[in-house]
C-alpha positions, 0 to 999 in steps of 0.5 A: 180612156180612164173613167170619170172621176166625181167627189162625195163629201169626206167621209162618204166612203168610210163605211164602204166596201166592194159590193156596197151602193153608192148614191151619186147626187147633188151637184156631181149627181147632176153633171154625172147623170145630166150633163154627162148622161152616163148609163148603168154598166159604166165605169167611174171613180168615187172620191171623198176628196180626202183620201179613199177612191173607189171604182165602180159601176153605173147600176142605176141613173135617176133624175140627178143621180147615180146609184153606183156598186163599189168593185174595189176600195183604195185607202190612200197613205198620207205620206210625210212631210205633206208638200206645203206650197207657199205661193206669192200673189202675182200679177195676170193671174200667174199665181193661180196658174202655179197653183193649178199645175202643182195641184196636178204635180201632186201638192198638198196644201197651198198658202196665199202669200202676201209678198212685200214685192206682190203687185196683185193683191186682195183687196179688202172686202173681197179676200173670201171671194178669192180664197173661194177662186183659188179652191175651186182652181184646186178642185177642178185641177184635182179632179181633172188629174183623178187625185183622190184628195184635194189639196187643202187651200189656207187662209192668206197671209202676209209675210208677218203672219207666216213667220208667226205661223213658223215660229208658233206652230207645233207642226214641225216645219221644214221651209225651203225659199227659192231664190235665184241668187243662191247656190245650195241646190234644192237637192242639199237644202231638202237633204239638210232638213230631212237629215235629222230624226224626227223628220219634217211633219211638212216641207214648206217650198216658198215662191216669191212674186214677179219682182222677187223675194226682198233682201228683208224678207230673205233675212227673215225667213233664214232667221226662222231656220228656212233655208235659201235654195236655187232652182237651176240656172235660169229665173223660173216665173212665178207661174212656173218656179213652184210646179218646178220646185215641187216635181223636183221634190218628188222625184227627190224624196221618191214618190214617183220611183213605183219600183221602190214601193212608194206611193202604197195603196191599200186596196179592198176588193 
């Protein structure tokens, strides 16, 4: 069984390396030393949340705490373009299970979307609230998954606040919606954007409500340079379309094919 995974704040291994202790505490100390009752000499795994992991050994448990040596650091490579998914509010929280599954697929930062069409919305007053839902919805998944960083949650916006986020950003932004009406593939739009050099600094995969992504809004996102894909042949919920969308992306951009040399670590033992 792999070992447990528990988060320290960014930067906490930064100056680490093998041989280095660790303190554990806090809230991930508590369920750790507390609730998981873990005992020197066993093993766990250490995350800053941001892209350093480090294996380690259990050599000392407190009251609310673990003191753990490092046996080996990884850095993670951030890999470009970032997967970026833009994700409809939906109703029966669909939304928050399509969130969790590419949290788990491998996503990188995820966009609330207010859709013309979203029947769920957040109501004013409670936005915080519900960011706060959606990040620990990502955190949990995360951590379930032994990711090292946590995909970054953004603050909601409307379809006219995204669209002012395309055209304004300095972040070169490639945008694919998919939609069931269309016939370019995922394969050809994800190949039109990144044929030209420099490449996308992001790939933006825009997921629509239950009701679908209106005519106007398709309209507008084409003007904004995004390109209009479909995902197979059958309507994908919205629960599902966005995990779909983004475990095809991988698969085609190659981070899942290890024998290619993708997905790089750097390790320090």
């Amino acid at each position: 069984m792999t070992a447990p995974l528990f988060h320290l704040s960014p930067g906490a291994l930064d100056d680490a390396g093998p041989g280095a202790t660790v303190v554990l505490s806090g809230a991930e100390g508590h369920h750790a030393a507390t609730v998981m009752r873990l005992k020197p000499g066993e093993q766990v795994i250490l995350s800053d949340t941001v892209g350093s992991r480090a294996e380690g050994i259990v050599r000392a448990a407190g009251v609310g705490e673990l003191s753990v040596e490092i046996v080996q650091l990884t850095r993670e490579p951030v890999l470009e373009p970032r997967l970026v998914l833009v994700q409809a509010l939906a109703k029966d929280r669909r939304d928050l299970q399509g969130v969790e599954s590419a949290t788990e697929l491998g996503v990188d930062a995820i966009i609330p979307w207010q859709a013309e069409r979203s029947v769920a919305r957040w109501k004013a007053g409670r936005e915080a609230k519900k960011h706060a839902e959606w990040v620990a919805t990502v955190t949990s998944a995360a951590k379930q998954t032994r990711r090292t960083s946590i995909p970054t949650v953004r603050a909601l916006q409307t379809t006219t606040q995204y669209l002012e986020t395309l055209r304004s950003t300095e972040r070169r932004i490639a945008t694919i919606v998919l939609h069931e009406t269309d016939e370019t593939s995922l394969a050809q739009a994800i190949a039109g954007h990144c044929a030209s050099e420099p490449g996308p600094e992001e790939l933006h995969l825009v997921i629509g409500p239950e009701g679908g992504i209106s005519d106007r809004e398709i309209e507008l996102l084409g003007a904004a340079g995004a390109r209009i894909a479909r995902l197979g042949r059958t309507v994908l919920r919205s629960s599902t379309a966005g995990p779909a969308a983004l475990a095809a992306t991988q698969l085609l951009l190659g981070r899942w094919d290890w024998a290619a040399g993708t997905g790089h670590t750097e390790h320090t033992a």
